[in-house]
C-alpha positions in Angstrom: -15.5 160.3 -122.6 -12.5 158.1 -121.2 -12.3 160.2 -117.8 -16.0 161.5 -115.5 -16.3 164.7 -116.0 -17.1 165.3 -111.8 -13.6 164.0 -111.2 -12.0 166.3 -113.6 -10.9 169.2 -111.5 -10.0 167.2 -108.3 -7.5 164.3 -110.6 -5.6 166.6 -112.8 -5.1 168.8 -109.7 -4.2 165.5 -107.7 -2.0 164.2 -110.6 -0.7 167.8 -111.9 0.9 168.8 -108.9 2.8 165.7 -108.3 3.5 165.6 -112.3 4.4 169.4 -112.3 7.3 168.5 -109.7 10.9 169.3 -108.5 12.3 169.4 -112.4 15.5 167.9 -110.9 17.0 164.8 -113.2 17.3 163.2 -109.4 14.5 160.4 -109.3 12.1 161.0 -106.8 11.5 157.5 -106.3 14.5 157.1 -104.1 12.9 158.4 -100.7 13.3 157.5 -97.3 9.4 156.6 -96.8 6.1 157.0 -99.2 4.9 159.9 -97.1 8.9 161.4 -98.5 8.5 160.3 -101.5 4.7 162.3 -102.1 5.7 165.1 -99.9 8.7 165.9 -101.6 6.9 165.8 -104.9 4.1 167.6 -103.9 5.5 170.5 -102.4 8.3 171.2 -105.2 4.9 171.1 -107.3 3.6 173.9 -105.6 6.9 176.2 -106.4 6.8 174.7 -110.0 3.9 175.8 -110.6 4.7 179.6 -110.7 6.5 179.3 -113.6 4.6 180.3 -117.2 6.1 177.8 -119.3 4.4 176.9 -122.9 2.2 173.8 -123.3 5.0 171.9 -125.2 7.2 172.9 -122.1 4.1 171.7 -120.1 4.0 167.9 -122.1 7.5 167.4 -121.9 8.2 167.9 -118.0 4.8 165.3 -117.9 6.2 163.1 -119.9 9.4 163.0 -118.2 8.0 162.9 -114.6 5.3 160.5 -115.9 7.8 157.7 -116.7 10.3 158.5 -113.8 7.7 158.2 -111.1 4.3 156.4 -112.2 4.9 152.6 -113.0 3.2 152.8 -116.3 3.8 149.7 -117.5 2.0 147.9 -114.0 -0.6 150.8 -115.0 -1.1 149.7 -118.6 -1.7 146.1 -117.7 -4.2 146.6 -114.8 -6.3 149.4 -117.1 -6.7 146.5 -119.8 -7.5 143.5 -117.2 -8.2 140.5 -119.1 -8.0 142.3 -122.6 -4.0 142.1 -121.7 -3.5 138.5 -121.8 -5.7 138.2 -125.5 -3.9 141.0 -127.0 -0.9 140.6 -129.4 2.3 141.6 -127.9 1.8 144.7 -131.0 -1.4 146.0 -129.8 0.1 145.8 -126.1 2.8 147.6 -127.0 1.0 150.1 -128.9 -1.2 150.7 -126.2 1.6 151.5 -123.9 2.3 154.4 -126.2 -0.6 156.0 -126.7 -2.2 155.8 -123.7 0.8 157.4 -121.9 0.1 160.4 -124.8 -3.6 160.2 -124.1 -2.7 160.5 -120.4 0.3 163.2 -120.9 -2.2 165.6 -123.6 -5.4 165.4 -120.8 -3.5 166.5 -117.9 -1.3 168.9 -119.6 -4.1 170.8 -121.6 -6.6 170.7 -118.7 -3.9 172.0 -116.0 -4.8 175.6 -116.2 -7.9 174.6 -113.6 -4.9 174.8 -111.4 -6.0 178.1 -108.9 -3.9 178.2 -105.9 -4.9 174.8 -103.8 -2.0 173.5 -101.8 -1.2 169.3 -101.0 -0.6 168.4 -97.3 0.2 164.6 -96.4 -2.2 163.6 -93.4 -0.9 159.8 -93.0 0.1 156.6 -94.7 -1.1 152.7 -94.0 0.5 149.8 -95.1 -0.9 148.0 -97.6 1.2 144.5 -98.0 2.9 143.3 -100.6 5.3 146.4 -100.9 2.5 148.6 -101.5 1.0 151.5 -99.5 -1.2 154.3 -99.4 -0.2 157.8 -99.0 -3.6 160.4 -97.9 -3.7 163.7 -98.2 -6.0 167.2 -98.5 -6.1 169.4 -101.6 -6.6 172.5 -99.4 -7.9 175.4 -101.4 -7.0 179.2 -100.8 -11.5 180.0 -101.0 -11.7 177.9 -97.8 -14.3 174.7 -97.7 -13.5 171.3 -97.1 -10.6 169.9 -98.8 -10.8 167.1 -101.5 -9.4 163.8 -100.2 -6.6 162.6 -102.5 -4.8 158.9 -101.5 -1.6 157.9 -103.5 -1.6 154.2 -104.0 2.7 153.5 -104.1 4.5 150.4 -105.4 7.8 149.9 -103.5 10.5 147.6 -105.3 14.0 147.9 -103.6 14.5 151.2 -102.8 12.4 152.6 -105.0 8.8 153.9 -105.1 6.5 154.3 -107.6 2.8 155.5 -107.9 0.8 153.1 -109.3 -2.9 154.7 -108.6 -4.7 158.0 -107.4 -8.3 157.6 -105.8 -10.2 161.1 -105.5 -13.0 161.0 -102.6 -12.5 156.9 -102.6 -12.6 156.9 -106.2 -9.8 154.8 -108.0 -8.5 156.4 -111.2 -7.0 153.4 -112.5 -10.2 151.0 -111.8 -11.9 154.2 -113.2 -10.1 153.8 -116.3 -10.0 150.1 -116.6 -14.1 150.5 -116.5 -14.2 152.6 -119.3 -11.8 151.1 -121.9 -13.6 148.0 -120.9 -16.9 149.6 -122.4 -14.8 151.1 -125.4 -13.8 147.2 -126.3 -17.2 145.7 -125.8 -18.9 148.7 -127.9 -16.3 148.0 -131.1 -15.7 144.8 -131.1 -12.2 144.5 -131.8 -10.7 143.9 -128.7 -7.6 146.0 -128.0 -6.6 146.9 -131.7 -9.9 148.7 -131.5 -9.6 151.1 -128.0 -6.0 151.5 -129.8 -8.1 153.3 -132.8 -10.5 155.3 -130.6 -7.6 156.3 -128.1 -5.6 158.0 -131.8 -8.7 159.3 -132.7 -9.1 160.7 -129.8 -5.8 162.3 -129.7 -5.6 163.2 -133.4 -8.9 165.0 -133.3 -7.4 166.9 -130.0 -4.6 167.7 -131.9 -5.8 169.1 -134.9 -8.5 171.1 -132.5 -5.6 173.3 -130.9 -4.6 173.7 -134.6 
C-alpha cells in the first residue's frame, strides 16, 4: 500500500483537520505568522467538523483546501525525486493530477476515524530558507499522551503554504517519495508506470464504493 498502515489514524487526523478547515473563500495562507496560519486552520477544523456533510461534499472542500493551502506542485516534485527530471513533461503532468485525487479519495474516505481529538500549537523554529516548522499535540478526549504532529510551511511573500506533515518524526512526504520509489523500480516503467498503478488504484476504489 502507498501509505503505512501505523501512520494511518494519526496523518489523516493531522491532515483532515487542517484540510476540513474554515470553508471561507479567504486564503488561509495570508497569516500574520506560521503558528497563525496552522492555528487558524486547525481550530476552524474543529468547528467544521460538526457538520454531516456527504462524501462528495467531503472531496470537494479537500480538493479546494488542498490546492489553496498545500503547495502541491513543490509536493509533486519532491515525492518523485530523481524520477522528476526523466519524466516527460505528460507523465509529470499527469501525475500532478492523479496523485492530488489519490491524496483527496484517501483522506476523504478514511476521515470518519475522526473521534473528538482536538489540535493545540506548542511552538515554531525557523528553518531557513523561508521555511519553518509548526509542532503541535493531537490531544484526544480518552486521555493518554498526545500524538506529535509538526507542519513543515513554505513562506513565499506573504504567503504560506504547507509543504510536509511528520507524525512522531515521521515525514509524510519522504514517506511517500519512499514508496512510489519502490512502485517505479518494481514495474519498470518509470513514472508512466506509478501513473498506472496510482489509476488503478483509484479506479478499483471507485468502483468498490459502487
Amino acid at each position: 500500500m502507498l501509505i503505512r498502515h501505523a501512520l494511518r489514524s494519526a496523518a489523516i487526523l493531522s491532515m483532515g483537520l487542517y484540510l476540513m478547515g474554515s470553508p471561507a473563500p479567504a486564503h488561509a495562507g495570508n497569516a500574520s505568522s506560521p503558528e497563525v496560519f496552522i492555528n487558524g486552520m486547525a481550530q476552524g477544523a474543529l468547528q467544521t467538523l460538526q457538520d454531516k456533510v456527504s462524501e462528495a461534499e467531503m472531496e470537494k472542500r479537500f480538493t479546494a483546501l488542498l490546492n489553496d493551502d498545500f503547495d502541491m506542485p513543490r509536493i509533486s516534485r519532491f515525492v518523485l525525486g530523481r524520477y522528476w527530471t526523466t519524466a516527460s513533461d505528460e507523465d509529470r503532468q499527469h501525475f500532478q493530477q492523479i496523485f492530488e485525487s489519490y491524496v483527496v479519495r484517501a483522506y476523504s474516505i478514511r476521515f470518519s476515524e475522526y473521534s473528538g481529538q482536538t489540535v493545540k500549537v506548542t511552538g515554531s523554529r525557523d528553518e531557513g530558507d523561508n521555511s519553518s516548522v509548526v509542532t503541535t499535540d493531537i490531544v484526544s478526549p480518552q486521555g493518554g499522551e498526545p500524538v506529535k504532529v509538526d507542519w513543515r510551511v513554505h513562506k513565499t511573500g506573504d504567503d504560506y503554504r504547507i509543504v510536509d506533515v511528520a507524525v512522531e518524526g515521521v515525514s509524510m512526504v519522504l514517506t511517500q517519495k519512499q514508496e512510489f520509489a519502490a512502485v517505479i523500480e518494481r514495474t519498470g516503467n518509470g513514472v508512466a508506470g506509478l501513473n498506472n498503478v496510482i489509476e488503478a488504484k483509484l479506479n478499483g476504489s471507485a468502483t468498490a464504493q459502487k
